[in-house]
N, C-alpha and C positions, 0 to 999 in steps of 0.2 A: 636591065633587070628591074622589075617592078615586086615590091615588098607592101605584102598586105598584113595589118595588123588584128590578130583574129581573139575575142577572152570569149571564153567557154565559160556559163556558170551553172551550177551546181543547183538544186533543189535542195531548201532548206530541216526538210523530213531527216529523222533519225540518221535512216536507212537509206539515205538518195546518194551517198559515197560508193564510189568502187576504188576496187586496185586489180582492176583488168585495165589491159590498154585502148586507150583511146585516139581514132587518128580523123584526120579532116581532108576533106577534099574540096575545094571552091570552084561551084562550075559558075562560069560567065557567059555571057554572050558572042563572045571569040576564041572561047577555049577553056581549060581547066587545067589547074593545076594541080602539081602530083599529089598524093596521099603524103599527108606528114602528121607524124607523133604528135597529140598533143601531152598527155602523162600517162602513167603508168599508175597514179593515187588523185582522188577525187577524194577532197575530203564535202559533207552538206554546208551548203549555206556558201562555201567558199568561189571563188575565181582563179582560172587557168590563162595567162598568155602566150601569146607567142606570135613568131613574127613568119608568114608563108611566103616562100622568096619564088618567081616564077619567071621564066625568060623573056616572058611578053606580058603586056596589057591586058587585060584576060574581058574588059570592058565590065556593063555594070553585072553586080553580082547577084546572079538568078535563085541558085539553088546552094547549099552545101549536100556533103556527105559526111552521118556521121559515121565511123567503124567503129566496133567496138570485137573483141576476139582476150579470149583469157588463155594465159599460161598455163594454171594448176585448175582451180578451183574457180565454180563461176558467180560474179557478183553482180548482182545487177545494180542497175546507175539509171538516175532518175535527171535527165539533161533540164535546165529552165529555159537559156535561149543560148543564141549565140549570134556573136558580132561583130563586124568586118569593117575595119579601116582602110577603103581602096587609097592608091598612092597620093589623090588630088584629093584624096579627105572626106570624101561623101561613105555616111555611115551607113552601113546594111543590116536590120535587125532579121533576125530568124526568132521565132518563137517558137520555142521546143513542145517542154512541156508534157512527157512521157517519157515511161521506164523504157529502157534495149536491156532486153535479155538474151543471154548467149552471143552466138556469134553472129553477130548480124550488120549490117547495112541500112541504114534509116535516110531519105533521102526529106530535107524542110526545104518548104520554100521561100521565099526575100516574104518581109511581113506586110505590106503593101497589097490592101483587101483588090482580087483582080478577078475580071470576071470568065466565062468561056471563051467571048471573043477579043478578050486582050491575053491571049495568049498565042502569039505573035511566033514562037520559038518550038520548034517541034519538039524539043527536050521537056518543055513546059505542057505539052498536049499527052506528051506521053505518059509523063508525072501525075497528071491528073487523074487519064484513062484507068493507070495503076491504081492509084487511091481510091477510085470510085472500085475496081473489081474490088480490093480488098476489104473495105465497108461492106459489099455486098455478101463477100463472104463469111464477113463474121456477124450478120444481122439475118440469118436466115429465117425465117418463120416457121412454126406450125401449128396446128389447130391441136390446142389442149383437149375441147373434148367440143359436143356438136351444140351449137348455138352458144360457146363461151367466144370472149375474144382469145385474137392468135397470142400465142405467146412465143420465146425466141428456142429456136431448135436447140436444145443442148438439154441434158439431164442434170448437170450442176456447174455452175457458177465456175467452177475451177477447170474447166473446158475454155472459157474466152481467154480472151486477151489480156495480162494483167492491166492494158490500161485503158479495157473496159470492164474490168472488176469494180464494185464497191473500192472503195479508197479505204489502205491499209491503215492507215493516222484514221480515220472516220472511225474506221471500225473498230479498231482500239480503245479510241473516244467513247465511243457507242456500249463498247463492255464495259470501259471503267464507270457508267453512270448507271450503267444496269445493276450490276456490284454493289456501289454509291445508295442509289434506291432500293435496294432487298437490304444491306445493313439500317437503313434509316428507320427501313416500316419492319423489322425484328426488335429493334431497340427499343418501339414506339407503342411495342405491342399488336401491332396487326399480323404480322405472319405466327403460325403456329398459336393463334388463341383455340383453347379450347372451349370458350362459354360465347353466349349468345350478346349481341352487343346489350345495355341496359338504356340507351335513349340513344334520338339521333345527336343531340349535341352530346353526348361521347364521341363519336365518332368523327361531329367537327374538330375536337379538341385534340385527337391525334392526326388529323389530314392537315389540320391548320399548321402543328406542330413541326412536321415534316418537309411542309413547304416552304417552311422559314426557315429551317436548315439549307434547304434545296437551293433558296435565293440569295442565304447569306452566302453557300460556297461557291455561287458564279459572282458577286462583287470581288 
C-alpha cells in the first residue's frame, strides 16, 4: 500500500471558496490512482488535506486531476496549487491558479518548467496537444475592420473564459477608484462647474488638491 500525502489550497480572493465537491486524481508514471474526495467546503485563503491510499507505487508524479461537480447550486472555486507527498518523500508542486466552473475536469501538470522533447510519457504529449487545441480555441482572431489590427473573435468579453477575463478583484478595484476619483473632483469643484475657470493656477490649486487626497489614500 503506498499513501500519498496531497493539501489542496485555496486562492486568497473573496469569492475563490466553493461548497461544490471536489475530487483528485494522481497520475504517475506507472499508473494512477482512483479519484478521492477531497471536501465538499473550500473556504479562500484556506488548506485542504488528505491522505491518497493506492495499491501500488504509482512512480514519480506527472499530472493530477482536478474534479469538481455540484449538488444544488454552482459555485465556482478558484484552486492556487497543489501538492504531493510521494511515500519516499519527494514533494510534487502543481501550480494551479484558475477558476473550474461547473462540472468539469482540469487536468495540471508537475511544476517542473519541461520542454516538447522531455515529454517522454505519452499522457504528457497528449496533455499538451489538448492545451495547445484549447488556447487555439479560445484565441481566435479577426479583422475588426480593413487596415486595423486583428482583434480576438468574440462580441463581448463575457463569451471567454472566466480565466481569461479581466480579473474580478481588478475590476472591482478598478470601479472603487473610478467612484473614489468622480467623489474627489465633485467635492473639489471640477465636475458640474458651471462658470469658466478664472486662471490657470485655479485649476492647479484643485488638481494639486485631489492628488494629495489620491496619495494620501494609497499610504
Amino acid at each position: 500500500m503506498a499513501v500519498y500525502k496531497v493539501t489542496v489550497a485555496t486562492g486568497d480572493m473573496v469569492e475563490a471558496g466553493t461548497n461544490n465537491s471536489i475530487s483528485i486524481t494522481l497520475v504517475g508514471s506507472y499508473g494512477e490512482s482512483r479519484q478521492t474526495t477531497v471536501s465538499f467546503l473550500f473556504l479562500p485563503g484556506k488548506e485542504r488535506s488528505l491522505s491518497v491510499h493506492c495499491g501500488q507505487d504509482l512512480g514519480p508524479i506527472v499530472l493530477i486531476r482536478l474534479h469538481k461537480w455540484r449538488l444544488f447550486l454552482e459555485d465556482a472555486w478558484f484552486c492556487k496549487d497543489v501538492r504531493v507527498t510521494a511515500p519516499n518523500g519527494t514533494l510534487y508542486r502543481f501550480p494551479c491558479y484558475q477558476w473550474l466552473e461547473g462540472v468539469t475536469t482540469v487536468e495540471v501538470r508537475e511544476g517542473s518548467g519541461k520542454k516538447l522533447v522531455d515529454d517522454k510519457l505519452q499522457i504528457l504529449k497528449e496533455h499538451r496537444r489538448q492545451e495547445l487545441a484549447a488556447r487555439q480555441e479560445a484565441y481566435r482572431w479577426k479583422n475588426f475592420a480593413q487596415g486595423w489590427p486583428r482583434c480576438l473573435n468574440v462580441d463581448s468579453i463575457f463569451e471567454l473564459d472566466s480565466n481569461i477575463q479581466f480579473s474580478r478583484i481588478r475590476a472591482n478595484n478598478f470601479t472603487g477608484f473610478l467612484i473614489f476619483q468622480g467623489a474627489s473632483h465633485f467635492l473639489s469643484g471640477f465636475l458640474l462647474r458651471r462658470t469658466s475657470w478664472n486662471s490657470l493656477d485655479e485649476m492647479r490649486t484643485i488638481f494639486s488638491r485631489t492628488q494629495g487626497r489620491d496619495i494620501g489614500g494609497c499610504l
